[in-house]
C-alpha positions as CSV (number, residue, x, y, z in Angstrom):
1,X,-25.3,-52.7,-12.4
2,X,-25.8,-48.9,-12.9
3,X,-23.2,-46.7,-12.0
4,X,-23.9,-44.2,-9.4
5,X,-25.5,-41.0,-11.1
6,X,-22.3,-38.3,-11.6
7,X,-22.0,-35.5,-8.8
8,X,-22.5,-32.5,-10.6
9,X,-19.1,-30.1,-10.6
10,X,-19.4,-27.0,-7.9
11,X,-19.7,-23.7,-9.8
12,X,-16.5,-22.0,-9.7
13,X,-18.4,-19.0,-8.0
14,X,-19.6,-21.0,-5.3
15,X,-16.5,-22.7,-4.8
16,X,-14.6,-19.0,-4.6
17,X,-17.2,-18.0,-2.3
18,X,-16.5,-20.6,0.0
19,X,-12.9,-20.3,0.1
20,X,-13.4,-16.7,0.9
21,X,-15.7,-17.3,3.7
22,X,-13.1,-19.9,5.5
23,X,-10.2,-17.5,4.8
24,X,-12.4,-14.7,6.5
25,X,-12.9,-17.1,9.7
26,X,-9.9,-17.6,9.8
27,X,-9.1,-14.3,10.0
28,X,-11.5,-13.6,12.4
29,X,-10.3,-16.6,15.0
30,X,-6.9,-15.2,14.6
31,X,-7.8,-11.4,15.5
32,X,-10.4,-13.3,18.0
33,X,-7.3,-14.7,19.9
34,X,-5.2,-11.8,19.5
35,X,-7.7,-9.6,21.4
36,X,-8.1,-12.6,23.7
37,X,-4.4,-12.4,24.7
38,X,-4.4,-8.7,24.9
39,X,-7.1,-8.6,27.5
40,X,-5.4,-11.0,29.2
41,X,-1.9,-9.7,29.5
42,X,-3.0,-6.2,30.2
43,X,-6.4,-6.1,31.8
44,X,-6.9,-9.4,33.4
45,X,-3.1,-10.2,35.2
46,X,-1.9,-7.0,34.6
47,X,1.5,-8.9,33.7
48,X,1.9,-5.9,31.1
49,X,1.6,-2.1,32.7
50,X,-0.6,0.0,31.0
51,X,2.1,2.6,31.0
52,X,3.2,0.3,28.7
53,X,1.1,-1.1,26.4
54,X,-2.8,-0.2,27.6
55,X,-5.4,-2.2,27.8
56,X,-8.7,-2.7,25.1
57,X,-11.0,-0.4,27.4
58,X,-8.0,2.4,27.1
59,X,-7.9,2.1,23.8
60,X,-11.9,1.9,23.4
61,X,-12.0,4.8,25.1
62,X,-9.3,6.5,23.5
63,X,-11.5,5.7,20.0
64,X,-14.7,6.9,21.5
65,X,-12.7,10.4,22.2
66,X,-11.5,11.1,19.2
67,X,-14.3,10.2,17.1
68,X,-16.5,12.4,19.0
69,X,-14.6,15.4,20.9
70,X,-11.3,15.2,18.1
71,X,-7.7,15.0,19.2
72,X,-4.7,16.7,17.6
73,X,-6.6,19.6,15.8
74,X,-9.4,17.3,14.5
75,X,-11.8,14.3,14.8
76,X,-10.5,10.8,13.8
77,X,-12.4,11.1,10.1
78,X,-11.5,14.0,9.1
79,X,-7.6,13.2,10.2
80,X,-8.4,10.0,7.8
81,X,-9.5,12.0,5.4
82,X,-6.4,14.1,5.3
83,X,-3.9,10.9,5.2
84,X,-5.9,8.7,2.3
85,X,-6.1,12.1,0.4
86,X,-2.4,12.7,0.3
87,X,-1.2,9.3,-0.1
88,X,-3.5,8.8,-2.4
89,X,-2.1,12.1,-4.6
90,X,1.7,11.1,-4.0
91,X,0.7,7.3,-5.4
92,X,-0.8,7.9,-8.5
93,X,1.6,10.5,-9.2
94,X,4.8,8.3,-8.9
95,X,2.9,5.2,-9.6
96,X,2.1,6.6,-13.4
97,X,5.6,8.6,-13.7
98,X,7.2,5.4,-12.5
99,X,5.5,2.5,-14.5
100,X,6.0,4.8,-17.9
101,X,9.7,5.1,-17.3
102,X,10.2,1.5,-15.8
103,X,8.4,0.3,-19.1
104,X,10.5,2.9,-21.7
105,X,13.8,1.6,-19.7
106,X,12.8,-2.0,-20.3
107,X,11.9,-1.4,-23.7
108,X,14.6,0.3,-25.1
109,X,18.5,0.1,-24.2
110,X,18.3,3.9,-25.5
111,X,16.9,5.2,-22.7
112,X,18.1,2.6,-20.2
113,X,21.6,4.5,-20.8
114,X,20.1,7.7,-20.5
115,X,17.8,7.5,-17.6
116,X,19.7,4.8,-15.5
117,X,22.6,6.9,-14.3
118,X,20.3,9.1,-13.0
119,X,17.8,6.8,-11.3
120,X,20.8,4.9,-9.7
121,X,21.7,8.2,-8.2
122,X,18.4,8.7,-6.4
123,X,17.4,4.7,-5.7
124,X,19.6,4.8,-2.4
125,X,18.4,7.9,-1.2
126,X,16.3,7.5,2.0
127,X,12.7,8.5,1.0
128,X,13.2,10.3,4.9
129,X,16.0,12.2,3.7
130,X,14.0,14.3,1.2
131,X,12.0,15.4,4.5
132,X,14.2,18.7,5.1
133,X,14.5,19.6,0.8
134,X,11.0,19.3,0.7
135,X,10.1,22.0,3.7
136,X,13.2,24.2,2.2
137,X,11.6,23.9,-1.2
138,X,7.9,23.5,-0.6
139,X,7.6,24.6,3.4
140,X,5.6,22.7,6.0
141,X,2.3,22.1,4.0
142,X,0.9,19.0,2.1
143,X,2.5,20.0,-1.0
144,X,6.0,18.8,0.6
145,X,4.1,15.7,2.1
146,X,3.3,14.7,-1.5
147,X,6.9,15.2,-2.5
148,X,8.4,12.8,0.0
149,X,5.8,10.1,-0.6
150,X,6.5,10.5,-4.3
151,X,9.9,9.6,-4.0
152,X,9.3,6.9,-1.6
153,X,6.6,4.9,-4.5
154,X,8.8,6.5,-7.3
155,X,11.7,3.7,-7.1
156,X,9.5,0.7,-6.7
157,X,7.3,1.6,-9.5
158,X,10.4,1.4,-12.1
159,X,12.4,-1.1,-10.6
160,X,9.6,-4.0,-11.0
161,X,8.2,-2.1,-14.3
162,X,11.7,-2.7,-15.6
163,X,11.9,-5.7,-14.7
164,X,8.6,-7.1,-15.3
165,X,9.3,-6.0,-19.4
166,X,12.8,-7.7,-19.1
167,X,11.1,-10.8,-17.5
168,X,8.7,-11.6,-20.6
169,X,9.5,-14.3,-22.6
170,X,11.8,-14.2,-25.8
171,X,9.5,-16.1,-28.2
172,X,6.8,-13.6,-27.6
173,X,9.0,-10.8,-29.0
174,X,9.6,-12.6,-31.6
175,X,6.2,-13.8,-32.4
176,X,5.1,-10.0,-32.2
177,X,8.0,-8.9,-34.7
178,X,6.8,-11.8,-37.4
179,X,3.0,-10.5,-37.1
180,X,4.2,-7.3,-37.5
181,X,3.4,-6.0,-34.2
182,X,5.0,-2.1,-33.6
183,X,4.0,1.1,-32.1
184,X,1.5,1.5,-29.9
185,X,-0.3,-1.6,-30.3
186,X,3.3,-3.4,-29.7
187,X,2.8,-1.8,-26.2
188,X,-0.4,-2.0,-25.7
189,X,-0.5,-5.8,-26.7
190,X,2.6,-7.0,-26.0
191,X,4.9,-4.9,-23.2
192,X,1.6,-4.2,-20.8
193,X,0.1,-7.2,-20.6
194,X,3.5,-9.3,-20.4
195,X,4.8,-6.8,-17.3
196,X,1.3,-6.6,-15.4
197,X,2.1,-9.0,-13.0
198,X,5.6,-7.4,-12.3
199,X,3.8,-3.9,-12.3
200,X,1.7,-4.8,-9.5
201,X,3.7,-6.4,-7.0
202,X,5.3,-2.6,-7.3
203,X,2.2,-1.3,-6.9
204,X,1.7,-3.4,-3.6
205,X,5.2,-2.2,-2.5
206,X,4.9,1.4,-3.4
207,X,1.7,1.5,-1.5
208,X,3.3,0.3,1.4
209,X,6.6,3.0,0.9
210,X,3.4,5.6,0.7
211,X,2.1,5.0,4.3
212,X,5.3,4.3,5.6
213,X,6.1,7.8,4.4
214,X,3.6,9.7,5.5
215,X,3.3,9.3,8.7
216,X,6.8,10.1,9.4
217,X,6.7,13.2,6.6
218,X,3.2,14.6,9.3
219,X,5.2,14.3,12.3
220,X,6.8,17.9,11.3
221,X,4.3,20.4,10.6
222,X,1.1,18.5,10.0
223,X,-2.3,20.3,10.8
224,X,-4.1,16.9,10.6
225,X,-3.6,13.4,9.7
226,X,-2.8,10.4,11.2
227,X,1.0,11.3,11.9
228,X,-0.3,13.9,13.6
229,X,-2.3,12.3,15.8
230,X,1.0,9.7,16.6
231,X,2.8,12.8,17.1
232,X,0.3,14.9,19.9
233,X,0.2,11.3,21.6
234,X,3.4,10.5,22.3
235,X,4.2,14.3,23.3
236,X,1.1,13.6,26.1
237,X,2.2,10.3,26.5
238,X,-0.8,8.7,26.1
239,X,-0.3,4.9,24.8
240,X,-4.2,4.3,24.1
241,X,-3.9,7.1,21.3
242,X,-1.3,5.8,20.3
243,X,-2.9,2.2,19.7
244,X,-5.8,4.2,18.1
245,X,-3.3,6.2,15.4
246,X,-1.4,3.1,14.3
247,X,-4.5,0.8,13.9
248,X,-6.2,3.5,12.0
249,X,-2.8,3.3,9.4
250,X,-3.1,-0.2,9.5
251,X,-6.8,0.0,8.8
252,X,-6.5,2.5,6.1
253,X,-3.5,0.4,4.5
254,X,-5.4,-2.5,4.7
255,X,-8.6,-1.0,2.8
256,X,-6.4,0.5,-0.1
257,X,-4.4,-2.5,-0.5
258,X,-7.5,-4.8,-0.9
259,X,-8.5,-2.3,-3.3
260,X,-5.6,-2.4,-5.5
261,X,-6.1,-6.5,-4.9
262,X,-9.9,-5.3,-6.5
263,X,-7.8,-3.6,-9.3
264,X,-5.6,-6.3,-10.2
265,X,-8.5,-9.1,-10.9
266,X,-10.3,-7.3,-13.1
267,X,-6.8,-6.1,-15.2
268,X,-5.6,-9.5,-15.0
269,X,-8.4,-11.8,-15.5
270,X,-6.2,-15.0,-16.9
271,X,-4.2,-15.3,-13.4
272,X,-4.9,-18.1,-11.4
273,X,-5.2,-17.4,-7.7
């Protein structure tokens, strides 16, 4: 009797493909349901006031205003615009300061002694509560903006840089020192690659401290951004805008953080997801 001919494997492509298209249903039937329940609480029953919370048309038409008339000073792109630019600036900055000093701490007990005091000094410090220093120092424009979301993506960078060199494996040190591993190719080899995963997970985090950040560092003396457009709204109490300014955050964190999601596949290739 023959045995049944062998089912060819599934390309690994094909098989990521289709694990991305169910997760992006489900996403969709979830936000589908969401929206359901929405329209239903506020529009439909009117169990929810839309002095409250409004309704989708509110919001839709909230959308539809600033996109094309502008609100707060400017149209909804060019407040976008304004936001992703400076969270962008205050990320890289304290993302690259942050992972070099998180790695040199984890490195060497040297400058662990030296730079720890410090750093333990400023960790508890509110990333808020550099909000009045930075107009005293830098005044009310984006310059000060950048210093407060510094500090707030500062302290996770070197925490889970630290700790992502003090996480690697013994053995590998010691297989490095026997090969005769040292200087820059012991970090580029050895401390990098071992602390990636670590690094990123800060990454993720001090992305999230950046957003967090700026909108309450552009509810005082912002000329555009998305804070700004929180800020007019809840002085005209108008809910819909509100909806509008915190979905465009979540939008905007969304994008960047699938980005840095982008980032992290092609630096890490070996993880398995």
């Amino acid at each position: 009797m023959n045995a049944p001919p062998a089912t060819p494997p599934v390309p690994a492509a094909r098989a990521a493909a289709g694990r991305s298209l169910v997760t992006a249903g489900r996403a969709l039937l979830a936000l589908g349901v969401v929206l359901l329940l929405w329209y239903v609480c506020t529009a439909a029953t009117g169990w929810v006031s839309p002095n409250t919370f409004p309704t989708p048309l509110e919001v839709g038409s909230a959308l539809r205003q600033i996109a094309t008339e502008g609100y707060a000073n400017a149209a909804l792109l060019e407040h976008v615009l304004r936001s992703v630019v400076l969270v962008t600036m205050g990320f890289v900055v304290a993302s690259t300061i942050g992972i070099a000093l998180g790695l040199a701490m984890g490195a060497s007990r040297t400058v662990e002694a030296l730079a720890n005091p410090i750093f333990l000094v400023l960790r508890p410090i509110p990333p808020l509560a550099w909000i009045p220093l930075a107009i005293v120092w830098l005044g009310l424009g984006d310059a000060a903006k950048i210093m407060v979301i510094f500090f707030a993506a500062f302290v996770p960078s070197v925490i889970n840089s630290f700790t992502g060199v003090r996480q690697i494996d013994r053995p590998i040190f010691e297989a490095a020192a026997m090969l005769g591993v040292h200087g820059a190719r012991y970090w580029r080899q050895v401390l990098i690659p071992g602390a990636l995963p670590s690094i990123f997970t800060g990454l993720r985090l001090s992305l999230q401290a950046s957003w967090t950040t700026l909108v309450a560092a552009e509810l005082v003396g912002a000329v555009a951004g998305l804070g700004q457009i929180l800020n007019q709204a809840s002085q005209d109490i108008y809910p819909a805008m509100i909806v509008v300014g915190m979905a465009s955050v979540a939008l905007c964190g969304w994008l960047m953080t699938l980005g840095l999601g982008w980032l992290e596949r092609r630096v890490m290739p070996w993880k398995v997801r």
